[in-house]
C-alpha positions as CSV (number, residue, x, y, z in Angstrom):
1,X,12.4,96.1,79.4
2,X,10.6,96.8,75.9
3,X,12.5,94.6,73.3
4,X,12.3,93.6,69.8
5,X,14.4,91.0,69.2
6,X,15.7,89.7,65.4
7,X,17.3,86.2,64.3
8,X,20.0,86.0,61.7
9,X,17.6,84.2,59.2
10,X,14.9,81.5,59.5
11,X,14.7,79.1,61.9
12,X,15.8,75.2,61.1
13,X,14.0,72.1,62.5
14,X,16.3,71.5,65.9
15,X,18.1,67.9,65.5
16,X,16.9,65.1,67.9
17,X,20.1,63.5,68.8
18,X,20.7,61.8,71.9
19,X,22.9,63.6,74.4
20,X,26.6,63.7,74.3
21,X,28.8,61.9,76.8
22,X,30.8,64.9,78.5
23,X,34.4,62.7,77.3
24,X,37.6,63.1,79.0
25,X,39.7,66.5,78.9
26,X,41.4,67.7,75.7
27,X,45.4,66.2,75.3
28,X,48.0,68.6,76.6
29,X,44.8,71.3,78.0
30,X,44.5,72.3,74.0
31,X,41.0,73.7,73.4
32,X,38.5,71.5,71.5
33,X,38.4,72.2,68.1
34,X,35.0,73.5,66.2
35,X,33.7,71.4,63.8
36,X,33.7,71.8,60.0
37,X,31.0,74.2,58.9
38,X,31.6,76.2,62.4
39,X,33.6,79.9,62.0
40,X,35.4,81.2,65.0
41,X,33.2,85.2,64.8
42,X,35.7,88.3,65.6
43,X,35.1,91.5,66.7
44,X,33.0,93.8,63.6
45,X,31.6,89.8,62.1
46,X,29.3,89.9,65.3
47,X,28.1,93.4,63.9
48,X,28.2,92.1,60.5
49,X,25.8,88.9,61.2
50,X,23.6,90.9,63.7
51,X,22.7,93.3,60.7
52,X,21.3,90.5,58.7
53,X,18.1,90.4,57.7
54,X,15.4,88.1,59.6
55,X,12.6,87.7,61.5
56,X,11.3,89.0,64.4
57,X,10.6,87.2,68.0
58,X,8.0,87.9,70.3
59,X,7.7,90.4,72.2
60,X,7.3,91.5,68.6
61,X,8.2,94.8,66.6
62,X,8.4,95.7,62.8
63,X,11.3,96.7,60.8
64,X,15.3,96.0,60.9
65,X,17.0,95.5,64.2
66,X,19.7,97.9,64.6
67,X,23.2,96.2,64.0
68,X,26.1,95.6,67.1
69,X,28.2,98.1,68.1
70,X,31.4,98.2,65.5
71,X,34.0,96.7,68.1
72,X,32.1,93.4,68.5
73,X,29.9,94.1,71.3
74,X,25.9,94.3,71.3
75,X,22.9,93.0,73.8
76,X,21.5,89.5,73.0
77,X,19.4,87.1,74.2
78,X,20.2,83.5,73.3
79,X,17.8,79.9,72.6
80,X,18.8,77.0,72.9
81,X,17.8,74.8,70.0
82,X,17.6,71.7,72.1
83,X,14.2,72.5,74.2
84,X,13.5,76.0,72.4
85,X,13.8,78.1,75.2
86,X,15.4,81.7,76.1
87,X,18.2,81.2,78.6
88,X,17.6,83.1,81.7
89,X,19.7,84.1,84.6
90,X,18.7,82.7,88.0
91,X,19.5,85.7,90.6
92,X,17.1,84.3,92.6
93,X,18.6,81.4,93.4
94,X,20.0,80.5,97.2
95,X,23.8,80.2,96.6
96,X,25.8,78.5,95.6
97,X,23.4,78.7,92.1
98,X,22.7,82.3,92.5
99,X,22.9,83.5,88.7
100,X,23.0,80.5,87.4
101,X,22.3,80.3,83.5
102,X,19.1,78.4,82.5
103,X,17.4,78.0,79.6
104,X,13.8,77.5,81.0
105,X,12.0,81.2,79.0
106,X,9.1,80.6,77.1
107,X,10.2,85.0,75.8
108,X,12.2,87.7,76.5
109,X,10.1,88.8,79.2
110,X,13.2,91.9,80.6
111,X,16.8,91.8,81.4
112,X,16.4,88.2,83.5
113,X,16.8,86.7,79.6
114,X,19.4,89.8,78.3
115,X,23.2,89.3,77.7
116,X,25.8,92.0,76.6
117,X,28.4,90.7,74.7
118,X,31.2,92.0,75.3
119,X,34.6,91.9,72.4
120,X,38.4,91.9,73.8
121,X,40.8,92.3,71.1
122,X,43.9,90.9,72.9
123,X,42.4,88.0,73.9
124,X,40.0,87.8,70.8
125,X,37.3,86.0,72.9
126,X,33.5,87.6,74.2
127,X,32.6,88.1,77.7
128,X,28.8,87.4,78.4
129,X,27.3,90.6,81.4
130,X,23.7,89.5,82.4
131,X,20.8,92.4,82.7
132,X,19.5,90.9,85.5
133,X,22.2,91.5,87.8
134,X,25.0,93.3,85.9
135,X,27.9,90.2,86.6
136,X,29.6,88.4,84.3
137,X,29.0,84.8,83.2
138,X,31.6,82.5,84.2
139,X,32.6,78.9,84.5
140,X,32.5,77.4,87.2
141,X,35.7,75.0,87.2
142,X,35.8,74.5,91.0
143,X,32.3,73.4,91.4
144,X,32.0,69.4,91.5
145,X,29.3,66.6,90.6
146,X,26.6,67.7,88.1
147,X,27.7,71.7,88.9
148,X,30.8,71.2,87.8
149,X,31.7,73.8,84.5
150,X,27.8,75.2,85.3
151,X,27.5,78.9,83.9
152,X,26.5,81.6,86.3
153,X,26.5,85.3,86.1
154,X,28.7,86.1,89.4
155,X,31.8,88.1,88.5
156,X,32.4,91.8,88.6
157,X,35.1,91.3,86.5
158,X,35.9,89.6,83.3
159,X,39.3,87.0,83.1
160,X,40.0,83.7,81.5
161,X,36.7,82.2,83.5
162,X,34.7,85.1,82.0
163,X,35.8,84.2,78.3
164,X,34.1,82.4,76.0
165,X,35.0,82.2,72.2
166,X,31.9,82.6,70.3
167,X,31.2,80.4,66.3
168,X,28.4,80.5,63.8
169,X,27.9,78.2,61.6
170,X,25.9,79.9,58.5
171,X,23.8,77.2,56.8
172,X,22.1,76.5,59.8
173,X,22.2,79.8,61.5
174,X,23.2,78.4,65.0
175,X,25.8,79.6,67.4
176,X,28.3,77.6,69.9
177,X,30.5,79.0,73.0
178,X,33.1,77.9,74.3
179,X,34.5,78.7,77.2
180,X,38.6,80.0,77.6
181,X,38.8,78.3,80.8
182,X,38.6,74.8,80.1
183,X,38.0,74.3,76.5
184,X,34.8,72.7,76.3
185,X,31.9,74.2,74.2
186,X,28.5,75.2,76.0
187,X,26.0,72.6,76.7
188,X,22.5,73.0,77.8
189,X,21.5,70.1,80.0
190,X,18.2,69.4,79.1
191,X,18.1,65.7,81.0
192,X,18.9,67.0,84.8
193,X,16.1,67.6,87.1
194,X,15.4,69.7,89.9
195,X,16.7,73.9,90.1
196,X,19.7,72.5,87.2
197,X,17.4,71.6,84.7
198,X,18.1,73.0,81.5
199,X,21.0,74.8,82.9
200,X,23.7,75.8,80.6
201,X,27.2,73.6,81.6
202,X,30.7,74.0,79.4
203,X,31.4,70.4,79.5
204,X,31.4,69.5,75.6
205,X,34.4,68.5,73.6
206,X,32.8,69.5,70.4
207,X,29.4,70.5,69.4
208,X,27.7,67.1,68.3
209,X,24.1,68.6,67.9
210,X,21.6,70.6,69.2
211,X,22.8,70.8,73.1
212,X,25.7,72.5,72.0
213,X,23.7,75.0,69.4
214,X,21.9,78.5,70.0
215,X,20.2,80.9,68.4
216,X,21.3,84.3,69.1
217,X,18.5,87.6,68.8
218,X,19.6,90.6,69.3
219,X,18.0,92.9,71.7
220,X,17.2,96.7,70.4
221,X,14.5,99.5,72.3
């Protein structure tokens, strides 16, 4: 797939703090909250932020990105800002990690590193549909060990394991998840080795640095 993709503005140094312990579950199953600085992003602000002005990624193409769709929705890729990499989806992988979400691209090579974002109003979260294989991210609650909360594009459908509220936070021009099933914001876990390296795991209670932060591009052509 031909892409130009576009950040929301200039690109900060990533942090290099150490890596979060995962904690204990939030009291009484409330969701952990977003830190100051963070905005909770609803429906037209995803339009409104993807229409800002930037600069372009590689695979490279001049001029303004086209802006999301006016109900919330639009085709992204996202970065972490922890090891600087496109997060890709893993359909090759034997199950159970079939679609499993890594951050491991170097560039948006296709629709392996492509996301549709996806608004619902009554539950005012996004759902996240891979290009590589049309499914849905979830969370994986049921999985155990390292695999536990692991994010993998498996679902035909979109529920609560599907969900994900998604926050910006503007002076640094980064972007956090965090997912409807179990509260915890997006990590990407850049210290595991072997086929889970660098894969993306909702297992943070709030969003202490860069493991937890993104860039998001959008996708246009």
């Amino acid at each position: 797939m031909t892409s130009a993709l576009l950040s929301l503005s200039a690109l900060l140094a990533a942090s290099a703090l150490a890596a979060p312990a995962a904690g204990a579950a939030p009291r009484n199953g409330d969701p952990a909250a977003a830190p100051a600085g963070w905005e909770r992003v609803d429906g037209a602000e995803l339009a409104r932020f993807a229409g800002s002005d930037g600069r372009t990624e590689a695979p490279a193409a001049t001029g303004r990105s086209a802006s999301a769709q006016t109900d919330g929705s639009g085709t992204f890729a996202l970065k972490s800002v922890r090891n600087g990499k496109f997060t890709a989806t893993e359909k090759n992988y034997a199950a159970p990690d079939t679609g499993v979400l890594r951050a491991r691209s170097a560039a948006v090579t296709g629709a392996w590193e492509g996301f549709a974002f996806e608004w619902h109003e009554a539950t005012r979260t996004y759902a996240l549909k891979s290009l590589a294989n049309n499914r849905y991210v979830a969370v994986e609650g049921n999985y155990a060990g390292n695999a536990q909360n692991v994010l993998r594009a498996r679902s035909t459908g979109a529920g609560t394991w599907e969900r994900f509220t998604l926050y910006y936070n503007e002076d640094v021009d980064r972007w956090a998840l965090q997912s409807a099933l179990n509260g915890r914001f997006v990590a990407m876990e850049n210290s595991y080795t072997g086929s889970l390296q660098y894969a993306l795991r909702a297992r943070s209670l709030e969003v202490t640095g860069s493991w937890e932060q993104f860039e998001l591009f959008e996708i246009v052509g």
